[in-house]
LUMRO-84510 format. One line per 3 residues: number of its first residue (from 1); their letters; for each residue y, x, z of C-alpha. Coordinates in nm, 4 decimals, m for minus. Example, Ala and Ser with C-alpha at 12.3 -4.5 7.8 and 13.67 -1.06 7.14 Angstrom:
1	AS	m0.4500 1.2300 0.7800; m0.1060 1.3670 0.7140
***
This chain:
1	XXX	m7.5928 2.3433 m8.6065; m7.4354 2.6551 m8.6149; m7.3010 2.8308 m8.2635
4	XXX	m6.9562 2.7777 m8.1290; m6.7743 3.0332 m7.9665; m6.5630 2.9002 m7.6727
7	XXX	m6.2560 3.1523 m7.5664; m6.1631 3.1320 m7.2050; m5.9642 3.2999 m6.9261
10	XXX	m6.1433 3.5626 m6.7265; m6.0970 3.4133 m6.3727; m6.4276 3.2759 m6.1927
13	XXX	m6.2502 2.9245 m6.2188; m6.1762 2.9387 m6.6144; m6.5201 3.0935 m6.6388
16	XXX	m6.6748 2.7922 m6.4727; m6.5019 2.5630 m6.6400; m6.6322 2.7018 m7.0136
19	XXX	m6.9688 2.7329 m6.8513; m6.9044 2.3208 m6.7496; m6.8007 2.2751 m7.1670
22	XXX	m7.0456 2.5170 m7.2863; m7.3507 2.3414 m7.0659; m7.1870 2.0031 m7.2293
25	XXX	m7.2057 2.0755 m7.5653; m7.5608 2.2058 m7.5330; m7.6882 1.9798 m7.3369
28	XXX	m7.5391 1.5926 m7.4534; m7.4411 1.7464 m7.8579; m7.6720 1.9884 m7.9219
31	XXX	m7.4807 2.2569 m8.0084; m7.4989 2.6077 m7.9205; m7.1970 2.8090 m7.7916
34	XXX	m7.1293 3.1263 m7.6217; m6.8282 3.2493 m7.4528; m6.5283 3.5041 m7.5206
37	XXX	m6.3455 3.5874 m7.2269; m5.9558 3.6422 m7.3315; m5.6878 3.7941 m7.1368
40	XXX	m5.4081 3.5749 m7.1815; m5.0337 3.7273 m7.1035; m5.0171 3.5179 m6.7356
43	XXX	m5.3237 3.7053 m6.6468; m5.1718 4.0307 m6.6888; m4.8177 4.0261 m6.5573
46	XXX	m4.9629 3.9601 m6.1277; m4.6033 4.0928 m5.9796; m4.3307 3.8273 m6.1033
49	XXX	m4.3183 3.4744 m5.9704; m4.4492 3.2657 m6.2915; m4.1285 3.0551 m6.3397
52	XXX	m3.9734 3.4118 m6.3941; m4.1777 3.4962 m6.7230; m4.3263 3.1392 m6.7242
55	XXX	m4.2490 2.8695 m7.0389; m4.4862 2.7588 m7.2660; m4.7823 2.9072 m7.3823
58	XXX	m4.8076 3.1348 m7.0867; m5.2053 3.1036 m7.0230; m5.2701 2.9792 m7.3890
61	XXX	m5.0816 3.2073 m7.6308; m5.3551 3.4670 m7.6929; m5.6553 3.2146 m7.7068
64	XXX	m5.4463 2.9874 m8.0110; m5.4001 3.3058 m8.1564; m5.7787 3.3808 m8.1802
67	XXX	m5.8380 3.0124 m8.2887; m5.5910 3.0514 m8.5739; m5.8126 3.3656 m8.6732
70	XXX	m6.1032 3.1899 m8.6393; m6.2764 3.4270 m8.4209; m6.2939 3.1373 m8.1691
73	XXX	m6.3791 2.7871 m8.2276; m6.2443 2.6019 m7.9591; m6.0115 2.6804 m7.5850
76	XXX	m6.0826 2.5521 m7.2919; m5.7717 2.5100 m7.0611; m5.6830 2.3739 m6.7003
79	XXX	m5.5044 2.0944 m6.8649; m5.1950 2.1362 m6.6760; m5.1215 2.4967 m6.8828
82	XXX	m5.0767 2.3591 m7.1642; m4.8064 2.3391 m7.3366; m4.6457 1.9568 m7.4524
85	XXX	m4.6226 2.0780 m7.8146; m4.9447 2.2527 m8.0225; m4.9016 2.5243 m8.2402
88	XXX	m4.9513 2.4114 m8.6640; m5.3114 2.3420 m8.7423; m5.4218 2.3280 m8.3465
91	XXX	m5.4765 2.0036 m8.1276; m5.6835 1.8848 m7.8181; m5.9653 1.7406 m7.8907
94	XXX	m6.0647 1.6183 m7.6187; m5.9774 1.5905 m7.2539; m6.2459 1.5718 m7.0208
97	XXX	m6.3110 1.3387 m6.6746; m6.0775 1.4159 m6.4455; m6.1280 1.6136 m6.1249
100	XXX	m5.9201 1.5607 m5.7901; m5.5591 1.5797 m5.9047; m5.4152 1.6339 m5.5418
103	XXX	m5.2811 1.9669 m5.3752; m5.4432 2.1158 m5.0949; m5.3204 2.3005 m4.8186
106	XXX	m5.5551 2.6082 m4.6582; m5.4896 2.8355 m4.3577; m5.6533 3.0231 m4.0944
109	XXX	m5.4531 2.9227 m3.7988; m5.3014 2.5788 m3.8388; m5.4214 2.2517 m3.8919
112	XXX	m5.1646 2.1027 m4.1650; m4.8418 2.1356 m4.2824; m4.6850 1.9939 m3.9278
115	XXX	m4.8778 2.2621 m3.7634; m4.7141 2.5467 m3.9063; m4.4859 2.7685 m3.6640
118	XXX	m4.0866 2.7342 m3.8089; m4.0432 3.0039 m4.0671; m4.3967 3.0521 m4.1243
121	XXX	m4.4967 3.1697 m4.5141; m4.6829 2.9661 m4.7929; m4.7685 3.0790 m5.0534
124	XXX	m4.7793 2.8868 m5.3933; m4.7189 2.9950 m5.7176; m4.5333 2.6227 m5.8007
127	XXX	m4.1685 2.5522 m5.8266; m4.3110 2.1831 m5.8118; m4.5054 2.2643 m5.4904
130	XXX	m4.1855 2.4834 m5.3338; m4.0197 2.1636 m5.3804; m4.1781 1.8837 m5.2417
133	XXX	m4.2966 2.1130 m4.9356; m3.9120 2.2237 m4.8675; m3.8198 1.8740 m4.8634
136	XXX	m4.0824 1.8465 m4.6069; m3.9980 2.1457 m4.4056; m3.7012 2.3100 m4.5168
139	XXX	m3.7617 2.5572 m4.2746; m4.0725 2.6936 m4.4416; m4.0710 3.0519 m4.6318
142	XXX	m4.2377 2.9459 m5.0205; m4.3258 3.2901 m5.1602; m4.5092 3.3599 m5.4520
145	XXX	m4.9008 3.4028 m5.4534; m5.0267 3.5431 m5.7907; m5.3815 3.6009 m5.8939
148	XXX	m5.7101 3.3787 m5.9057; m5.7789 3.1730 m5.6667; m6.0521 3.4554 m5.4534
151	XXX	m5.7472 3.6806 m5.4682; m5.5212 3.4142 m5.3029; m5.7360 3.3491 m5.0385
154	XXX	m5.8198 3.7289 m4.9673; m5.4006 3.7354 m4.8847; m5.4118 3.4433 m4.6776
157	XXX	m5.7562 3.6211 m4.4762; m5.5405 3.9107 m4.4649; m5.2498 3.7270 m4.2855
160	XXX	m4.9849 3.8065 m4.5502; m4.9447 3.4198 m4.5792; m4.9637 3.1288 m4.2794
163	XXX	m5.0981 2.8875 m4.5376; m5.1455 2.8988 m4.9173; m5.0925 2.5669 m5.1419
166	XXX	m5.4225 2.5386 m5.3814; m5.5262 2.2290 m5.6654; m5.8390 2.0680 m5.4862
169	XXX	m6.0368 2.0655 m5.7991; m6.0351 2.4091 m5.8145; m6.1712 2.4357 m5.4419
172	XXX	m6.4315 2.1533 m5.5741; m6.5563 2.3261 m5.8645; m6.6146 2.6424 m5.6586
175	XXX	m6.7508 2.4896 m5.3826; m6.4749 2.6183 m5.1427; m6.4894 2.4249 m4.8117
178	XXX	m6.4440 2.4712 m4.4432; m6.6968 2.6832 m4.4156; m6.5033 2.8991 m4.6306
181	XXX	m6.1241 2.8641 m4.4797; m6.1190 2.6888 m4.1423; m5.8089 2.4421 m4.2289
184	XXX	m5.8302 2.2653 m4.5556; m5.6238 1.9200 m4.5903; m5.5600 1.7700 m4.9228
187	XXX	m5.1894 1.6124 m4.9537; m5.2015 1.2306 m5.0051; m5.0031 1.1633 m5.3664
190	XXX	m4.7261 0.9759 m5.1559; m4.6790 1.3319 m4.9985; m4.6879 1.5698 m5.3042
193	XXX	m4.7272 1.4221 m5.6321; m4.9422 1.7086 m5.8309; m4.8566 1.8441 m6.2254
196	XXX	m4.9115 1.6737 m6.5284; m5.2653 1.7090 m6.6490; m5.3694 1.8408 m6.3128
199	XXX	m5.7585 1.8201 m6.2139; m5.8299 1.7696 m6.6165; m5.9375 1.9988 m6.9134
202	XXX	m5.8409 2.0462 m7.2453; m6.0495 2.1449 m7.5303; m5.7938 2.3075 m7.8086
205	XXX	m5.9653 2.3518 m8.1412; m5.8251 2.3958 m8.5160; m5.7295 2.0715 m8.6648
208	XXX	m5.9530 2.1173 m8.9722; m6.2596 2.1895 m8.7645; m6.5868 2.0653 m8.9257
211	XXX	m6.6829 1.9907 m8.5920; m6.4037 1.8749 m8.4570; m6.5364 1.5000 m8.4764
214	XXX	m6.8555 1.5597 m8.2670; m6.6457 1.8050 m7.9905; m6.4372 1.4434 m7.9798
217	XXX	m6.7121 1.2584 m7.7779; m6.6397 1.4205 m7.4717; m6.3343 1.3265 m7.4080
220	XXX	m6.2654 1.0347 m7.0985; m6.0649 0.7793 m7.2341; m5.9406 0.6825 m6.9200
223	XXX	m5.8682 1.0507 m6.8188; m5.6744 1.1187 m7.1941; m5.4649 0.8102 m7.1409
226	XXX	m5.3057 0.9120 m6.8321; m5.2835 1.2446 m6.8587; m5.1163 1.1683 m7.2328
229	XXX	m4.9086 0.9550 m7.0313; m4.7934 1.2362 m6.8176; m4.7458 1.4901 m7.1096
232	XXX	m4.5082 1.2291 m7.2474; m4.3292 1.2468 m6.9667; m4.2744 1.6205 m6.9362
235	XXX	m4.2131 1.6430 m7.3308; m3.9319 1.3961 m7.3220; m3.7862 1.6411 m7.0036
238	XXX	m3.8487 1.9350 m7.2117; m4.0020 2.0379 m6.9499; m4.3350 2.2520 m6.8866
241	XXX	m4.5832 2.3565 m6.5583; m4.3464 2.5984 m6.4737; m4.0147 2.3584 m6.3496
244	XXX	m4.0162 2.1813 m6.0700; m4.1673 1.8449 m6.1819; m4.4052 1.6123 m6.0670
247	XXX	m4.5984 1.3288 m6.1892; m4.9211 1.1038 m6.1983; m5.0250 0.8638 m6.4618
250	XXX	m5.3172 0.6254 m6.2198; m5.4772 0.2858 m6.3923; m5.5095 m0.0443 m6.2205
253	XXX	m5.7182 m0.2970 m6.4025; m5.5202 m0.3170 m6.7669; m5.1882 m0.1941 m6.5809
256	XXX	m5.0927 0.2219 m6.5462; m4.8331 0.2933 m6.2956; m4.6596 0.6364 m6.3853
259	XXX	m4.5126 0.8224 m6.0574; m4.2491 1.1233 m6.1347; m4.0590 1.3435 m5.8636
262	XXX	m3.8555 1.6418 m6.0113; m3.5201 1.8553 m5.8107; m3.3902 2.2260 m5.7226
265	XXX	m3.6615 2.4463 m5.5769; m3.5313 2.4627 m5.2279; m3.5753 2.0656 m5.1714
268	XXX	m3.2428 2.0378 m5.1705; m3.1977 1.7593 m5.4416; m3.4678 1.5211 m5.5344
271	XXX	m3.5382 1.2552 m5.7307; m3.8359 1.0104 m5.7729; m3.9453 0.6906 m5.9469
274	XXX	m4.2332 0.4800 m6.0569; m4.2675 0.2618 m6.3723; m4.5645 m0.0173 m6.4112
277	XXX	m4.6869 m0.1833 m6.7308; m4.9511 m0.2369 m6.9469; m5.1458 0.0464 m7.0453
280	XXX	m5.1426 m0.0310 m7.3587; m4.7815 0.1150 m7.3891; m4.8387 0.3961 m7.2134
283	XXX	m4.6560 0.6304 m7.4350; m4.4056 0.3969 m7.4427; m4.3444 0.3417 m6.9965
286	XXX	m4.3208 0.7358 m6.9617; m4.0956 0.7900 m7.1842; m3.9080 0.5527 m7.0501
289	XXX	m3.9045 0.6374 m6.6908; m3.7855 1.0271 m6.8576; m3.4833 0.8382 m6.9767
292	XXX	m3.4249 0.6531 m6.6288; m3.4502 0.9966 m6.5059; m3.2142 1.1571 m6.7189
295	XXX	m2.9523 0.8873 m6.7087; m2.9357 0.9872 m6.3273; m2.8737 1.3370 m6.3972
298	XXX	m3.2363 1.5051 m6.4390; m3.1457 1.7178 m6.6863; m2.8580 1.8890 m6.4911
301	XXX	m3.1081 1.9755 m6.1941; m3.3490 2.1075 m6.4397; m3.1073 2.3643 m6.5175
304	XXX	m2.9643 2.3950 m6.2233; m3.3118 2.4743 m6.0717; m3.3408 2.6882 m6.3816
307	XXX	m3.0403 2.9380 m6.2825; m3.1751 2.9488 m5.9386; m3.4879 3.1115 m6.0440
310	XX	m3.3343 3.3409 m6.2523; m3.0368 3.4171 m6.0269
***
């Protein structure tokens, strides 16, 4: 079996992560892999809010590239970067158990959102998260928090932030707990509803892969079909994970209930629904609740929330 090499973001998260895939495919497929850390364009550019220079392929751009060339064999991505539509000749090929999808909220000094004093600063890097917290607290000052997740938390020890907004699978997978930040409190999905794809990975590999077949058996069928389920969702938005969208894809029995929240970054306009059926039509139910959502208007918030960002 010849080696695979596995290109991956730099960050001690995306590094553990490809160590996760790489210990994987040793370990259950027998095959050898090393890694090739890539700096990808959102890992350069630290000093502009990501929905300025965000859109798609912001953290994937430079490892397709190097999959296209072949010097890589396969990406591993927080699912939630990547984009709804693959470059020609690339695909997932698998996405892998799902971690906690929620949003997590750390600080120093206060116990949970409620806590915080009025005007106090969080920091998030999410249009999605600026949104559902506003609506929460419009009070609250969102600013932007760049950088992997030890640099985010060295700015919240160093008081330039009250509280910071981090994915709990991240915190998991590092082993971040309250030992590490005194206040950590997850947010229930009926109080932010996290990205599409969020707590998941993504292998990316060329579609013509010899081994593309084999890299298949990790994937979590359960875990692809909701997560596909969201991705549906966003593509029919035209959306991406840098608007301010929301949803979960969750499975009960042989039934998937789809929850979506999207508005303007300030809180100021919202909207939110929920679509059950079989999950056999999956596909089918997300797309459809995109529809419901645009027939209300979704489309002209997305660009409204669009201008604001840029404005």
């Amino acid at each position: 079996m010849r080696e695979v090499v596995i290109g991956t973001r730099g960050s001690i998260l995306a590094l553990w992560q490809a160590e996760h895939i790489k210990s994987r495919l040793e370990n259950e497929l027998k095959i050898p892999a090393r890694l090739e850390v890539v700096k990808t364009r959102g890992d350069k550019i630290l000093d502009v809010p990501l929905a300025k220079i965000g859109g798609k392929g912001l953290f994937t751009k430079e490892l397709e590239e190097l999959l296209l060339q072949k010097k890589i064999d396969l990406a591993v991505h927080s699912l939630k970067d990547v984009p709804v539509e693959f470059v020609d000749g690339l695909g997932l090929a698998c996405i892998t158990t799902r971690e906690d999808v929620r949003d997590c909220f750390l600080s120093v000094k206060y116990e949970n959102l409620d806590s915080l004093p009025l005007g106090a600063r969080v920091g998030t890097t999410s249009l999605r998260r600026c949104m559902q917290i506003k609506a929460k607290r419009s009070d609250l000052d969102t600013q932007s928090l760049r950088g992997n997740v030890q640099t985010r938390l060295k700015r919240l020890f160093d008081g330039e932030f009250d509280a910071i907004i981090l994915a709990k699978a991240g915190l998991n997978r590092l082993k971040i707990t309250h030992s590490d930040v005194p206040f950590i409190r997850a947010f229930e999905l009926e109080e932010i509803l996290p990205a599409m794809g969020q707590g998941a990975l993504g292998i990316e590999m060329r579609l013509d892969d010899d081994l593309l077949s084999l890299i298949c058996a990790l994937n979590d069928e359960n875990t692809a079909l909701c997560t596909q389920a969201e991705r549906q969702f966003i593509k029919t938005l035209n959306g991406g994970c840098q608007v301010p969208i929301g949803v979960h894809a969750s499975l009960l029995e042989d039934a998937i209930k789809i929850e979506a929240i999207l508005g303007l970054p300030n809180g100021e306009k919202i909207m939110k629904d929920l679509v059950v059926g079989k999950k056999d039509f999956a596909l089918n139910l997300a797309e459809n609740l995109a529809q419901n959502f645009i027939q209300k208007g979704a489309l002209e918030i997305l660009e409204e929330a669009q201008k604001m960002v840029f404005s």
